[in-house]
C-alpha positions in Angstrom: 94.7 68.1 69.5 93.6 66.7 72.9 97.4 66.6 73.8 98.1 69.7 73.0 95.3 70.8 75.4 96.1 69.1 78.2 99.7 70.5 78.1 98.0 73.9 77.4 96.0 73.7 80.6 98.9 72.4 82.8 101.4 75.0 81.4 98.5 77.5 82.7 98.1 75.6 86.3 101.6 75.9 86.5 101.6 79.9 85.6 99.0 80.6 88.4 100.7 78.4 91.1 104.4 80.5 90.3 102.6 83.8 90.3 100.9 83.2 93.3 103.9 81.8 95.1 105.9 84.8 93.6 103.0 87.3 95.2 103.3 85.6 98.2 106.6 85.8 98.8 106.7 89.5 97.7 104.0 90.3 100.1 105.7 88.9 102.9 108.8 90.8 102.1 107.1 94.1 101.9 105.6 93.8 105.1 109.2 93.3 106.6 110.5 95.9 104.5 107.9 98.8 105.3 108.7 98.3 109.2 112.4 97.4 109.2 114.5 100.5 109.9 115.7 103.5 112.0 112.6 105.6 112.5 111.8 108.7 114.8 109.5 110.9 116.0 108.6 113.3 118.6 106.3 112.5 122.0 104.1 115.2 122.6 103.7 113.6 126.3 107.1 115.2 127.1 108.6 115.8 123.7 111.3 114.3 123.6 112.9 113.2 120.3 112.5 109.6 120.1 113.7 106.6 118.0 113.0 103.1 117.5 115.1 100.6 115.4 113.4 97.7 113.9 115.3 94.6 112.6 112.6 91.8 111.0 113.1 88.5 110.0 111.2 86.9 106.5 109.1 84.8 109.5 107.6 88.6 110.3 109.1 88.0 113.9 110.3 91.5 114.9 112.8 93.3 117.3 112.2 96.8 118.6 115.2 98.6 120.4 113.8 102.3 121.2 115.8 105.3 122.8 114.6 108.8 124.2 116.0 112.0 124.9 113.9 112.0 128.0 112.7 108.9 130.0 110.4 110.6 132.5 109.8 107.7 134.6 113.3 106.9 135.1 115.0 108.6 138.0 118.3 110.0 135.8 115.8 109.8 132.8 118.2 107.5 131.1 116.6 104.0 129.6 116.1 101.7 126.4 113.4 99.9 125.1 113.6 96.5 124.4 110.8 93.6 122.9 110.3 91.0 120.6 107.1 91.4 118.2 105.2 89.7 115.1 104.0 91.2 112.0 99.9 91.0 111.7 99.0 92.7 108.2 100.0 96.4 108.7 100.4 95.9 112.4 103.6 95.4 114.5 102.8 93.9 117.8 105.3 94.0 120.6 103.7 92.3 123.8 106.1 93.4 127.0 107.9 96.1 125.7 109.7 96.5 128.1 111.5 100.0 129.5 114.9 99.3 131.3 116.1 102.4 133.3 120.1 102.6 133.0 121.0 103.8 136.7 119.0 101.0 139.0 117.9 98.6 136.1 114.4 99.0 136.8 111.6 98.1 134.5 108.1 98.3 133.0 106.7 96.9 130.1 103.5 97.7 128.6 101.6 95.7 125.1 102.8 98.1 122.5 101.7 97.9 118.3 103.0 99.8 115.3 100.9 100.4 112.6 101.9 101.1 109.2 100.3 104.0 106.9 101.0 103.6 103.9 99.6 106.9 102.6 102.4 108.8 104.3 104.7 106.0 104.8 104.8 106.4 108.5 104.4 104.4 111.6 102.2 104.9 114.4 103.3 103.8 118.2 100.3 103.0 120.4 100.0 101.4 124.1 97.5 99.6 125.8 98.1 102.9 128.7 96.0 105.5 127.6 98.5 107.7 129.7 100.9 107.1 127.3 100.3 109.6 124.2 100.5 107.7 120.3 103.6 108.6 119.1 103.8 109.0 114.9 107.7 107.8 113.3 109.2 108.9 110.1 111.8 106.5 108.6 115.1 107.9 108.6 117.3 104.8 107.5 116.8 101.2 106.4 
């Protein structure tokens, strides 16, 4: 009787341990998987149509490519976006991300987050430069 209980009671240490490796993992996936995409929005600054593609890793280390219709600050208002970010909860943070203009290759880079809403499954893009206006991302591909 005593044996059976101890294997009883390991057998349920063992079930809790799985299940909360198995949430674990899960969460961490999720959180990849809700910013991971092709996403775009609009910027009311200028409005321009406006993308950003995000490729995550299962370490929750992010990259951000982003491309406008309309770079104002660029001189032919051509330019990418370019930066290397971490996933904190529901928040993508992108330190330096970093504007390249196409014609003379110049730059400038500004702390940039993403935060995921989960009620309508969208992202928010917001700067440290309150000059620069939030922009709000709808997925459009994984």
């Amino acid at each position: 009787m005593k044996s059976q209980s101890v294997l009883l009671l390991l057998l349920l240490i063992f079930t809790i341990m799985f299940s909360s490796i198995a949430c674990t993992n899960h969460v961490g996936k999720t959180r990849v998987s809700q910013f991971s995409g092709l996403w775009e929005g609009i910027d009311t600054g200028d409005g321009s149509l406006t993308q950003r593609q995000i490729t995550c890793a299962q370490d929750d280390s992010c990259l951000v490519l982003g491309a406008d219709s309309l770079f104002s600050f660029c001189e032919t208002n051509q330019g990418i976006l370019r930066g290397q970010g971490f996933i904190e909860g529901d928040i993508l943070k992108v330190p330096d991300f970093t504007l390249t203009c196409l014609q003379d290759n110049q730059q400038v880079s500004v702390d940039t987050s993403f935060s995921f809403e989960p009620d309508n499954r969208t992202i928010l893009e917001e700067t440290v430069e309150p000059s620069i206006s939030p922009i709000r991302f709808q997925k459009v591909s994984r």
